[in-house]
N, C-alpha and C positions, 0 to 999 in steps of 0.2 A: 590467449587473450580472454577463452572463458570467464575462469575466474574471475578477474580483474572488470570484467566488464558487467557483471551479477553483481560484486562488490560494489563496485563505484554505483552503481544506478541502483540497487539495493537500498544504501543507507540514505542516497538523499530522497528517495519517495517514503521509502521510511521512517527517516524524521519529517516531515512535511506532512504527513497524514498522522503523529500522533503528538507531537512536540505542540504546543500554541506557537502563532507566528511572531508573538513579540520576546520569544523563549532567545537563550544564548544558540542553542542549537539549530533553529529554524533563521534568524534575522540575517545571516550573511547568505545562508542558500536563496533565501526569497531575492537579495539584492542580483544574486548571479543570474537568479531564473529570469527576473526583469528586463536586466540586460541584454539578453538574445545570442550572448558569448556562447554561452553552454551549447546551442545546438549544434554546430559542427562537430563537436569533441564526444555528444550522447553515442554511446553504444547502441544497440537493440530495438529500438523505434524507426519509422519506416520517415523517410524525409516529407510526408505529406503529413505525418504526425506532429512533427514536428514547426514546419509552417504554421499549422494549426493551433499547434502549444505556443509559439512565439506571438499567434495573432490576441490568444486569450493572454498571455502575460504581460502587454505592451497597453490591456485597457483595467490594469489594477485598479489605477488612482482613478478611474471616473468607474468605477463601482458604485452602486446606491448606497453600499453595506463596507461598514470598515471589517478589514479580514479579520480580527479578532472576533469581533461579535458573527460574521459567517464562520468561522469558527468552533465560537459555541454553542452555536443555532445547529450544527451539523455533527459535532461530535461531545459536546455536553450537553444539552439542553439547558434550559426543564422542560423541554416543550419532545413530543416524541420525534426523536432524530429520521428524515428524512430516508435517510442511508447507514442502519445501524453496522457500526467499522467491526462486528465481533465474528468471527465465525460460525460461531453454534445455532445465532439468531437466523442461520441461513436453512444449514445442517440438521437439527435441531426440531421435530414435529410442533415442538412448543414455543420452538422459537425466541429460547430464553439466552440470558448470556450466562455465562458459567456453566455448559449444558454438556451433553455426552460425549460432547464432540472433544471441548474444551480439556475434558479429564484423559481421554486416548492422546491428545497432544502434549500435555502433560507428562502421562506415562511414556509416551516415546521420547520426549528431552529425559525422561528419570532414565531412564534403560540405557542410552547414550549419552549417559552421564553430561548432559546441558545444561546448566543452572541459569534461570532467568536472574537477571539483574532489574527488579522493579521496584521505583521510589514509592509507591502508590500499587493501590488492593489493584490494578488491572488484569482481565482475562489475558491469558497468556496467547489468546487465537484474534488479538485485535490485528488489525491489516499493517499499520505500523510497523508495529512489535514482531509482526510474519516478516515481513519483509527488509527490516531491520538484521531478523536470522537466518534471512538466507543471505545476506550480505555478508555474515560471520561464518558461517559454513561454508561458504565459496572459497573464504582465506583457510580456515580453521581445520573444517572436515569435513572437503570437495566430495568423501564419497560416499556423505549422505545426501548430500546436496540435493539432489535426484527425489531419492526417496520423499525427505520433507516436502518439498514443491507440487509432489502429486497427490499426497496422501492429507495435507494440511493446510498447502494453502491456495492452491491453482481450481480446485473442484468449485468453491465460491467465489473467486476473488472476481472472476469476469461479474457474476451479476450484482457484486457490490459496487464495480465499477462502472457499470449502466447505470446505478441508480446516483448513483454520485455524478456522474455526467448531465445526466436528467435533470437532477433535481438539487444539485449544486447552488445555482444560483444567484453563482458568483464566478467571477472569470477567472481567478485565481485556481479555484479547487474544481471547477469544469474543464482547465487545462492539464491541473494534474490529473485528474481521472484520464485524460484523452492520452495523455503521457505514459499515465502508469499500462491503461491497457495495451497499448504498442508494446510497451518494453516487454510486458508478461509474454506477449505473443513470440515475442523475440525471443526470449530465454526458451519458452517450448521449442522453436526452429531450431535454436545453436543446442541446447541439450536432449535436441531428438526426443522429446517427449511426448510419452502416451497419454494422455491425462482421462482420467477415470471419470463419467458422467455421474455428479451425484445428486440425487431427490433433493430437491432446493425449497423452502415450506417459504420464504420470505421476497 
């Protein structure tokens, strides 16, 4: 059930933090997540995470802010992103995006042979697009799995999800944050993971 359970909660937090919510890719997940169906069926989240994620998904429509524009308030701007979604900007002393971090993750997809598929110039270390690949490698090639998770995208992804919880400020993407860190926490428990403390500049 590994597998399949990294997979499936993989892709939809990964599309949901890089897709826009009115995209082909995000408009049926948001309808699911609404509905309160998904929770029973969520792998890797702890059932108090969940209450919690179904309580934030249940007050979408009386939001102040339509999710589109919390949206681009939080992962486009123009205004400086709250919770920048790249890794480097964490890793990174300078806390750029396209950074040292970005080009070592880079080289580790070139090395095993991983080819990003992306419409658009994105950092290949967006939260997303991480999470998105470990959803592909859980199917593809389970026994890097491990490796990427520790090395790429688990060392930042907690404090990007605190701030994205924090300062979210919408209930839509305050419940995915609350979601997504459950589930991380979970894949560490099921994949026995060490995960490495790294120098965080952001």
């Amino acid at each position: 059930m590994s597998a399949e359970s990294i997979s499936l909660t993989g892709k939809i937090l990964g599309a949901v933090l890089f897709y826009p919510p009115d995209s082909r890719e995000v408009q049926p997940l948001i309808a699911l997540l609404e509905s309160s169906e998904w929770a029973p069926l969520w792998p890797c989240a702890t059932e108090h995470a969940k209450v919690q994620v179904t309580e934030y998904f249940s007050q979408i429509d009386q939001a102040q802010e339509s999710l589109t524009d919390a949206y681009q308030r939080l992962f486009v701007g123009p205004y400086a992103l709250p919770a920048p979604p790249w890794g480097s900007v964490y890793l990174d002393k300078e806390s750029v995006v396209f950074g040292d971090s970005t080009l070592v993750l880079r080289q580790w997809m070139r090395e095993n042979g991983i080819e990003p598929h992306l419409t658009q110039a994105e950092p290949e270390d967006h939260i997303g697009l991480l999470l998105m690949m470990s959803a592909w490698l859980a199917e593809n090639s389970p026994s890097l799995l491990n490796e990427f998770l520790t090395m790429h995208l688990l060392p930042w992804s907690g404090r990007y999800l605190e701030l994205l919880r924090q300062k979210a400020d919408h209930p839509f993407y305050v419940g995915v944050a609350v979601l997504a860190e459950s589930t991380l926490f979970g894949w560490i428990q099921q994949q026995g993971l060490d995960v490495k403390t790294a120098d965080l500049y952001f």
